[in-house]
C-alpha positions as a Markdown table, in Angstrom:
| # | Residue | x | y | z |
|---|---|---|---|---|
| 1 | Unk | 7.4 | 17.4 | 22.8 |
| 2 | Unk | 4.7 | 20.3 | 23.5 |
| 3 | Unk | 1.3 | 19.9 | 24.3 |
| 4 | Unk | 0.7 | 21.4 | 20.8 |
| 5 | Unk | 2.5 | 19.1 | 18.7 |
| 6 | Unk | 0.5 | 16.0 | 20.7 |
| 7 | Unk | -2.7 | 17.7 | 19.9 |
| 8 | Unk | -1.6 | 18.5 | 16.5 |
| 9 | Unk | -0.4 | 14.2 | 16.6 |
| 10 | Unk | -3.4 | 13.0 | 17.9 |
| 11 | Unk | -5.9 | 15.1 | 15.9 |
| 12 | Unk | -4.3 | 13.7 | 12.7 |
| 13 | Unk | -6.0 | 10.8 | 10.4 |
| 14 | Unk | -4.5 | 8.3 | 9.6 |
| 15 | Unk | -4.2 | 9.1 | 6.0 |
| 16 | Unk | -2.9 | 12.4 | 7.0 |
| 17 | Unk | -0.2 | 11.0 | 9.4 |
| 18 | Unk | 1.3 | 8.7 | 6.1 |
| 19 | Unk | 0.9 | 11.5 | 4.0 |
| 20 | Unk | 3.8 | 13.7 | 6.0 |
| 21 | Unk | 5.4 | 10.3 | 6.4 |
| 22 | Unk | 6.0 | 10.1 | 3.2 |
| 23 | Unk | 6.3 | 13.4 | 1.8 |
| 24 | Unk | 7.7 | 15.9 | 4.2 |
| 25 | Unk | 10.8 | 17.1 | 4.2 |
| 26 | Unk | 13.9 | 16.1 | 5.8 |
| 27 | Unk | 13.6 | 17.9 | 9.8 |
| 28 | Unk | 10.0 | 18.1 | 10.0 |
| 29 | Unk | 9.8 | 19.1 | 14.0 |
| 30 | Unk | 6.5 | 16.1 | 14.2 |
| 31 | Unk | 9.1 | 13.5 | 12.6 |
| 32 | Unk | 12.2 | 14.2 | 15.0 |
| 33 | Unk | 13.1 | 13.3 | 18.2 |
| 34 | Unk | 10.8 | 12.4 | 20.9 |
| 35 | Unk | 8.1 | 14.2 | 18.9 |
| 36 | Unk | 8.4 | 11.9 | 16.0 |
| 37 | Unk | 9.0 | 8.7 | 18.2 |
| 38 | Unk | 5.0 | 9.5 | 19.3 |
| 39 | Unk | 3.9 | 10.2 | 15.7 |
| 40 | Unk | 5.3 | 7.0 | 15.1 |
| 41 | Unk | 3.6 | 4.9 | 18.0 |
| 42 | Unk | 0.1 | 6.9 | 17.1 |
| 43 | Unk | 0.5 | 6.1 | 13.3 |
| 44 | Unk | 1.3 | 2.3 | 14.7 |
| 45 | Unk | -2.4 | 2.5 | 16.6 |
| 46 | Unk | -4.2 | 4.6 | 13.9 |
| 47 | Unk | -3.9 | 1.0 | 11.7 |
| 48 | Unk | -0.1 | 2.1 | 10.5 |
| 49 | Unk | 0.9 | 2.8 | 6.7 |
| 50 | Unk | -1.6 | 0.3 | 4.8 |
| 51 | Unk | -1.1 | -0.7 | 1.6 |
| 52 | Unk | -4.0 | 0.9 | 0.6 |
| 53 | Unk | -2.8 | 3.6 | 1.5 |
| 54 | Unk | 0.9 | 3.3 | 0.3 |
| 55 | Unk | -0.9 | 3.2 | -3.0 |
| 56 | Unk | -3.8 | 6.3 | -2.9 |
| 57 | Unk | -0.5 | 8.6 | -2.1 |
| 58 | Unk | 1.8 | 6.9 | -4.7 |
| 59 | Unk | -1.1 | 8.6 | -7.3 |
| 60 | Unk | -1.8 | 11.8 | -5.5 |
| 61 | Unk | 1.4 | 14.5 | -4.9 |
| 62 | Unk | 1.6 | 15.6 | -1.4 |
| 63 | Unk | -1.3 | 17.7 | -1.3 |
| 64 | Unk | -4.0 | 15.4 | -2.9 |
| 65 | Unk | -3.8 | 16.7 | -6.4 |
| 66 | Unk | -3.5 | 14.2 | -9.4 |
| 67 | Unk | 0.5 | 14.0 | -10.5 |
């Protein structure tokens, strides 16, 4: 993991982290490897992938619009 991708991690909301949780595509670099083993322990502080959440993204696409 580069210093980049951990600023990139750690500047993230935690609306923004479930967001490419749920909607990027299959490879994304933050989501792989030892890279996405930290996204996955940040998200896990940040509160994790709420309900709440889970639901404001199941109505809005991937970039916040109305589907």
């Amino acid at each position: 993991m580069t210093n980049e991708e951990k600023e990139t991690i750690d500047a993230m909301s935690q609306y923004e982290m479930c967001r490419m949780w749920r909607f990027a595509k299959t490879g994304e670099p933050l989501l792989c490897g030892e890279t996405g083993e930290y996204f996955a322990k940040v998200l896990k502080e940040k509160g994790g992938f709420t309900p709440e959440i889970s639901k404001a993204l199941g109505w809005l696409g991937p970039w916040g619009e109305k589907s």
